[in-house]
N, C-alpha and C positions, 0 to 999 in steps of 0.2 A: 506132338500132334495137338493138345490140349493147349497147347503155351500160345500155337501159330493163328489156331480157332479164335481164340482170347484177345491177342493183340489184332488180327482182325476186324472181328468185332467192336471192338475198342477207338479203333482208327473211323472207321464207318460212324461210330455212334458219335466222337470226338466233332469230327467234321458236320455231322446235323443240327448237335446244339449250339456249338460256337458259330459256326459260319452261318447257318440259316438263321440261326435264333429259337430252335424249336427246343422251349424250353423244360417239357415234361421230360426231356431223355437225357439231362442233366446225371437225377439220382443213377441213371439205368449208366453213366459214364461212370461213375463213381463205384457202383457195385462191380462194374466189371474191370474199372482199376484196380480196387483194391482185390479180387480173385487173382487179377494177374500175378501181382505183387504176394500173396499168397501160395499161387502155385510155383513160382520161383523160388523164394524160398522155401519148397516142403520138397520140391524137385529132391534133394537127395536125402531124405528122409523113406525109408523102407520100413514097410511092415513084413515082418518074419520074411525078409528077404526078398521078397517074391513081388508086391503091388506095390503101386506108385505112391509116394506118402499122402498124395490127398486127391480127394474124390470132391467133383464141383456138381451140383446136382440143382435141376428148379425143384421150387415148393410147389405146393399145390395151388395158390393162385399167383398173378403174373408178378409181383410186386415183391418175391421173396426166393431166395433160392439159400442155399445151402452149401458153405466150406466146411469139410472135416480132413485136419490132417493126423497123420497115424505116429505120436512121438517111440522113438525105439523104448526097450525095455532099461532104464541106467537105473545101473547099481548104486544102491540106496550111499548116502553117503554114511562114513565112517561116525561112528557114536563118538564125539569127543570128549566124555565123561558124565560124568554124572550131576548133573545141575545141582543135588542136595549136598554133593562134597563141596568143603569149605574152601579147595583150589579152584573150581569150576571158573572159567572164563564166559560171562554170558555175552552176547553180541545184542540181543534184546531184551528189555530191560521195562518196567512198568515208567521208572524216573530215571532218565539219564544224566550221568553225571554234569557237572558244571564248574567251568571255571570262576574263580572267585571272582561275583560282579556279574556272572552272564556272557554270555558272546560278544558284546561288547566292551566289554573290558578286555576279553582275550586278546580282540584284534588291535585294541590299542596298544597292548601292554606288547605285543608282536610288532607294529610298526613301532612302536617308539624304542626297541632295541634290535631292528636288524640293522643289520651291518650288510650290506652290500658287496661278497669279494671283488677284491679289485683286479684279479685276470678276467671274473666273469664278465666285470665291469668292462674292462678294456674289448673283449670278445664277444661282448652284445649278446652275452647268455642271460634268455630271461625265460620265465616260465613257472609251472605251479609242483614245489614239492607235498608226496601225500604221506603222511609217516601217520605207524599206528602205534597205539599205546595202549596200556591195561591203566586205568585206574582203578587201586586198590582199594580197600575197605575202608584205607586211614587217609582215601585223600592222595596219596602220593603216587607218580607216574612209576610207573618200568615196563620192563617187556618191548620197548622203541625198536621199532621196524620202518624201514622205507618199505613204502608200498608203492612210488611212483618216483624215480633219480632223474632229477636234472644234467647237474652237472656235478661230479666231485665238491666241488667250491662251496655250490648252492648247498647241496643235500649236505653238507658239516654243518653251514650256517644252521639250517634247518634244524637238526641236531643238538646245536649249543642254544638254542631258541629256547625248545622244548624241554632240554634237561634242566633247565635255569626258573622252568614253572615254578610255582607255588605249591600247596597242597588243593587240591580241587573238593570241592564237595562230591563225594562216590554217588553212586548213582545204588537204585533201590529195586529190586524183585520181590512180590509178594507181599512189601513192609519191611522185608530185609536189607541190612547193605550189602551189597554185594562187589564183588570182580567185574569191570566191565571192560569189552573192547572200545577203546573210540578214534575214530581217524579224524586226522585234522591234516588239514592244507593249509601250506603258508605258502603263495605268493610273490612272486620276484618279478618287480617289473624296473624296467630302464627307466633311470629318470628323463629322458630327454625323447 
């Protein structure tokens, strides 16, 4: 009912400032897109079951109203150890690690040794692998995961890229060196 009220509104208010030119009812098109666009998405968002996930309300003078949506209760996520243990994996970091030279160097040192497979090649497979890695305290990768597969072909290329690194400068928490996650994407595009 609230969604029909909305796009109504919406339509009506669309058609005044575009078509006539009345342009004070601009913001008022925009506030009430974006509630649309809000109560669409909170649409199946339930508080303890029972109320709509979001409540659209005016303020108290004309210029302001009010979105609040109701997120469920999610179970905290799992502790995945203990930051002060010496295995700890951090994903956030005060100084993140760095390929020798900078991101520029990376991406050079990445183009000037892929190798393009040649079924991908023949098969017009192009597109972006994400693979993650831990850099460890000493600088050197492990832990390589895909986190985003192209193609067989690609994601080995990708693979042999990134085990072929150097040792990287580790990245620092606190002043410490630490274990860090880092993702990287490497890129395949068709030459032609």
């Amino acid at each position: 009912m609230k969604k029909k009220i909305f796009e109504s509104l919406y339509r009506i208010i669309s058609f005044l400032s575009d078509s006539i030119g009345i342009r004070f009812l601009t913001k008022y098109k925009v506030l009430l897109g974006t509630s649309l666009l809000i109560l669409v998405s909170c649409q199946m968002i339930k508080k303890n079951d029972q109320d709509e996930g979001c409540l659209v309300s005016s303020g108290s003078d004309d210029d302001s109203f009010t979105v609040s949506c109701y997120l469920p209760n999610l179970p905290e996520e799992p502790d995945e150890g203990d930051p002060s243990d010496e295995n700890y994996v951090h994903k956030t970091v005060d100084e993140l690690p760095e390929f020798p030279g900078g991101e520029d160097k990376m991406k050079e040192y990445i183009h000037k040794r892929i190798k393009y497979p040649k079924a991908a090649l023949e098969d017009g497979i192009s597109g972006r692998v994400v693979l993650s890695v831990i850099v460890e305290k000493d600088g050197s990768l492990s832990g390589l995961e895909i986190l985003r597969a192209i193609d067989p072909d690609l994601d080995k290329e990708a693979i042999r890229i990134i085990k072929g690194m150097p040792k990287w400068k580790p990245g620092k928490y606190q002043g410490e060196v630490v274990r860090v996650q880092y993702t990287i994407p490497i890129g395949f595009r068709l030459p032609y």
